[in-house]
ChimeraX commands (.cxc) that place a marker at each C-alpha (Angstrom):
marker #1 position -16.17,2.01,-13.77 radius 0.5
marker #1 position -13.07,-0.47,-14.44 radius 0.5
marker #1 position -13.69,-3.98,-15.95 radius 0.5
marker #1 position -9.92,-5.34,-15.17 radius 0.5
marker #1 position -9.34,-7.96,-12.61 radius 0.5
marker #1 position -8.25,-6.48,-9.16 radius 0.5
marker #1 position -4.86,-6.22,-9.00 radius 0.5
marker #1 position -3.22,-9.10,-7.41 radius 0.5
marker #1 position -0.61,-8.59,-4.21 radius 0.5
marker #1 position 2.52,-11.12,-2.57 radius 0.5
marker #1 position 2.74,-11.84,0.99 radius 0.5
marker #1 position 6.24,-12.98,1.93 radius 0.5
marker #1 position 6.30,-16.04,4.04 radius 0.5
marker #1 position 7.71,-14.44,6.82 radius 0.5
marker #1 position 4.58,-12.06,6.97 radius 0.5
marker #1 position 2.50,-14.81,6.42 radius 0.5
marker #1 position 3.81,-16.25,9.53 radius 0.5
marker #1 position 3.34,-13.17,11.84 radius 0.5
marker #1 position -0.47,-12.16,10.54 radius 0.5
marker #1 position -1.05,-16.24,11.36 radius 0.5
marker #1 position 1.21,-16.24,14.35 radius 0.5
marker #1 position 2.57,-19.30,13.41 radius 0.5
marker #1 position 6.36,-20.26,13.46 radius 0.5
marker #1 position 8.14,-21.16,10.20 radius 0.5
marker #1 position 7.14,-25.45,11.13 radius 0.5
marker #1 position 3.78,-23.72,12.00 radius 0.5
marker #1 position 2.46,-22.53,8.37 radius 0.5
marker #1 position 4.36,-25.58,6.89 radius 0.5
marker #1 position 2.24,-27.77,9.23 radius 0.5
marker #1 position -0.83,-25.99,7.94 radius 0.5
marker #1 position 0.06,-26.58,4.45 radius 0.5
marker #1 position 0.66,-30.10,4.23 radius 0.5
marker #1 position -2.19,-30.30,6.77 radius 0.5
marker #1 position -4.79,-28.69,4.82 radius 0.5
marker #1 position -4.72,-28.91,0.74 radius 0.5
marker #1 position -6.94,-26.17,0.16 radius 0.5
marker #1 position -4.69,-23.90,1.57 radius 0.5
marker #1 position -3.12,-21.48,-1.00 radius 0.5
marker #1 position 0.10,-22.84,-2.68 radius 0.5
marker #1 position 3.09,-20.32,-2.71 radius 0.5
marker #1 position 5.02,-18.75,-5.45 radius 0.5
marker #1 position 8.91,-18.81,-5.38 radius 0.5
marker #1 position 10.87,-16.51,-7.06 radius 0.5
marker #1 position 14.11,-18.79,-8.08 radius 0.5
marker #1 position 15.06,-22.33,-8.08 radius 0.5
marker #1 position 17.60,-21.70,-4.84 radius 0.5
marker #1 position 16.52,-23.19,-1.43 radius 0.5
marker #1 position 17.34,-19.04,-0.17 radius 0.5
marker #1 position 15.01,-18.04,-2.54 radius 0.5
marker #1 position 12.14,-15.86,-1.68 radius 0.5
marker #1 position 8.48,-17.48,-0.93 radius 0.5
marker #1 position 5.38,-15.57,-1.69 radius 0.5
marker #1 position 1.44,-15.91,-1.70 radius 0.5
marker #1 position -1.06,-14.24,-2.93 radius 0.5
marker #1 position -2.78,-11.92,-0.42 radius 0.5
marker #1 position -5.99,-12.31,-2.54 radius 0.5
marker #1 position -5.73,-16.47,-2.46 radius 0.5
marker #1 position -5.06,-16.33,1.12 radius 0.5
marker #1 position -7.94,-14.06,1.67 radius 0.5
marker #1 position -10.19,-16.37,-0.07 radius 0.5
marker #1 position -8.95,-18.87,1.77 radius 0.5
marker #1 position -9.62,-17.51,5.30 radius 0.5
marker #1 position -13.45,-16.92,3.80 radius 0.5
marker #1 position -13.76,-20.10,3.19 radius 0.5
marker #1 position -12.49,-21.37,6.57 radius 0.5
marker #1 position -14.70,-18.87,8.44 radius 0.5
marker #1 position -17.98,-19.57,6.22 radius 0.5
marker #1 position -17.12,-23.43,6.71 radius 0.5
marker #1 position -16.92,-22.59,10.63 radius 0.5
marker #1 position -20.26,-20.38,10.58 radius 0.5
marker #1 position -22.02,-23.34,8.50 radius 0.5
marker #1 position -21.15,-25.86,11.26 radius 0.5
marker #1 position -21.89,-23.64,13.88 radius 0.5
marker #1 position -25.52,-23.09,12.78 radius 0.5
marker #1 position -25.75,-27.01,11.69 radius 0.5
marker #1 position -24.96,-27.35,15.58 radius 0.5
marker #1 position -27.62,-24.47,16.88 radius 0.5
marker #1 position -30.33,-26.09,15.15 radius 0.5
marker #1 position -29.51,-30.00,15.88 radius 0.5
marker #1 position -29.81,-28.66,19.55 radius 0.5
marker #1 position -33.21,-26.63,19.06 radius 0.5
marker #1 position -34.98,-29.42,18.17 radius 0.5
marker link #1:1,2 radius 0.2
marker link #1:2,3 radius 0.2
marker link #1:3,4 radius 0.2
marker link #1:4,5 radius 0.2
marker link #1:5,6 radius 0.2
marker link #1:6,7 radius 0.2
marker link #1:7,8 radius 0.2
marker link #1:8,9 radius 0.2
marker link #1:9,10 radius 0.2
marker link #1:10,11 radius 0.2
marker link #1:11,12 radius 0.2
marker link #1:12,13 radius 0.2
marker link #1:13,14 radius 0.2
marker link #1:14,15 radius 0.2
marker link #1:15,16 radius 0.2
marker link #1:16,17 radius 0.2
marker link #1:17,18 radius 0.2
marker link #1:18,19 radius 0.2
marker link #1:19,20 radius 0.2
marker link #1:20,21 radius 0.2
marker link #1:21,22 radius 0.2
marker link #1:22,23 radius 0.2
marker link #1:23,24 radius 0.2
marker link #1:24,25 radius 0.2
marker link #1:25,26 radius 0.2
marker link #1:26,27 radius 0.2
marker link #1:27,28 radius 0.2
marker link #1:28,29 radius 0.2
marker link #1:29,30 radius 0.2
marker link #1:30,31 radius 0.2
marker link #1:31,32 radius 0.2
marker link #1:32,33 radius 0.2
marker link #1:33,34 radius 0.2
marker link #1:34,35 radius 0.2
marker link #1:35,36 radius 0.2
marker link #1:36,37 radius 0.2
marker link #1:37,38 radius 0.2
marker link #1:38,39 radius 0.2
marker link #1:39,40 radius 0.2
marker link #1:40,41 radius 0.2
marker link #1:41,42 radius 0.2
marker link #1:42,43 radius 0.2
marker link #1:43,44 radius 0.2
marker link #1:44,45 radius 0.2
marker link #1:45,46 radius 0.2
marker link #1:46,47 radius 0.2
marker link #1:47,48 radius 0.2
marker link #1:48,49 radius 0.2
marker link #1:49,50 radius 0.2
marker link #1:50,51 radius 0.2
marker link #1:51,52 radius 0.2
marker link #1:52,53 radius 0.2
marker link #1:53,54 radius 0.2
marker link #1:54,55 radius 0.2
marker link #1:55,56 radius 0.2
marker link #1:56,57 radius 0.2
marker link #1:57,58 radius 0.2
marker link #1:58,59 radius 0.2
marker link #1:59,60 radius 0.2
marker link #1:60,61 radius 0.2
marker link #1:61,62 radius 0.2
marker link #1:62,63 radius 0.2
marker link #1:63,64 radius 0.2
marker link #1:64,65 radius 0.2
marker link #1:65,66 radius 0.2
marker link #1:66,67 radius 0.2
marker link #1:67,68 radius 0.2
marker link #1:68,69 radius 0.2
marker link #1:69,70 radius 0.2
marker link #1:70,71 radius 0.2
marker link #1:71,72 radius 0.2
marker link #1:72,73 radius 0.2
marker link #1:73,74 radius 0.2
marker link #1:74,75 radius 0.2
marker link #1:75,76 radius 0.2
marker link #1:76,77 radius 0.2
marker link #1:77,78 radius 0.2
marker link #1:78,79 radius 0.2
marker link #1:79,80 radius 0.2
marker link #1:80,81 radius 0.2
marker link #1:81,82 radius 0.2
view
């Protein structure tokens, strides 16, 4: 069995946008809005040039967001049980 690190895969930030269905303003909103969220990669020091992230660091991200949503949910379920 392998012992390397997963290989690691870009997202542009117009894909970014669709799987989040979020306009351009949208995802830059979330960004500045929440500084966990993964930091891009640009590929040139042009304002036209490309924006990536990686797919693994966004991933992460999302589990965190969901496991952070499932904690408060249960923190909720039990404050009312009692």
């Amino acid at each position: 069995m392998p012992t390397h690190a997963p290989k690691k895969y870009l997202i542009s930030h117009a894909s970014l946008q669709h799987c989040f269905d979020k306009s351009r303003s949208g995802l830059e909103k979330l960004r500045e809005s929440d500084p966990s969220f993964p930091r891009p990669i640009k590929f040139g020091p042009s304002k036209q040039a490309g924006v990536y992230f990686v797919v693994a660091e966004v991933e992460a991200w999302l589990e965190s967001k969901i496991s952070e949503r499932d904690g408060v949910t249960r923190a909720l379920s039990e404050r009312d049980e009692q």
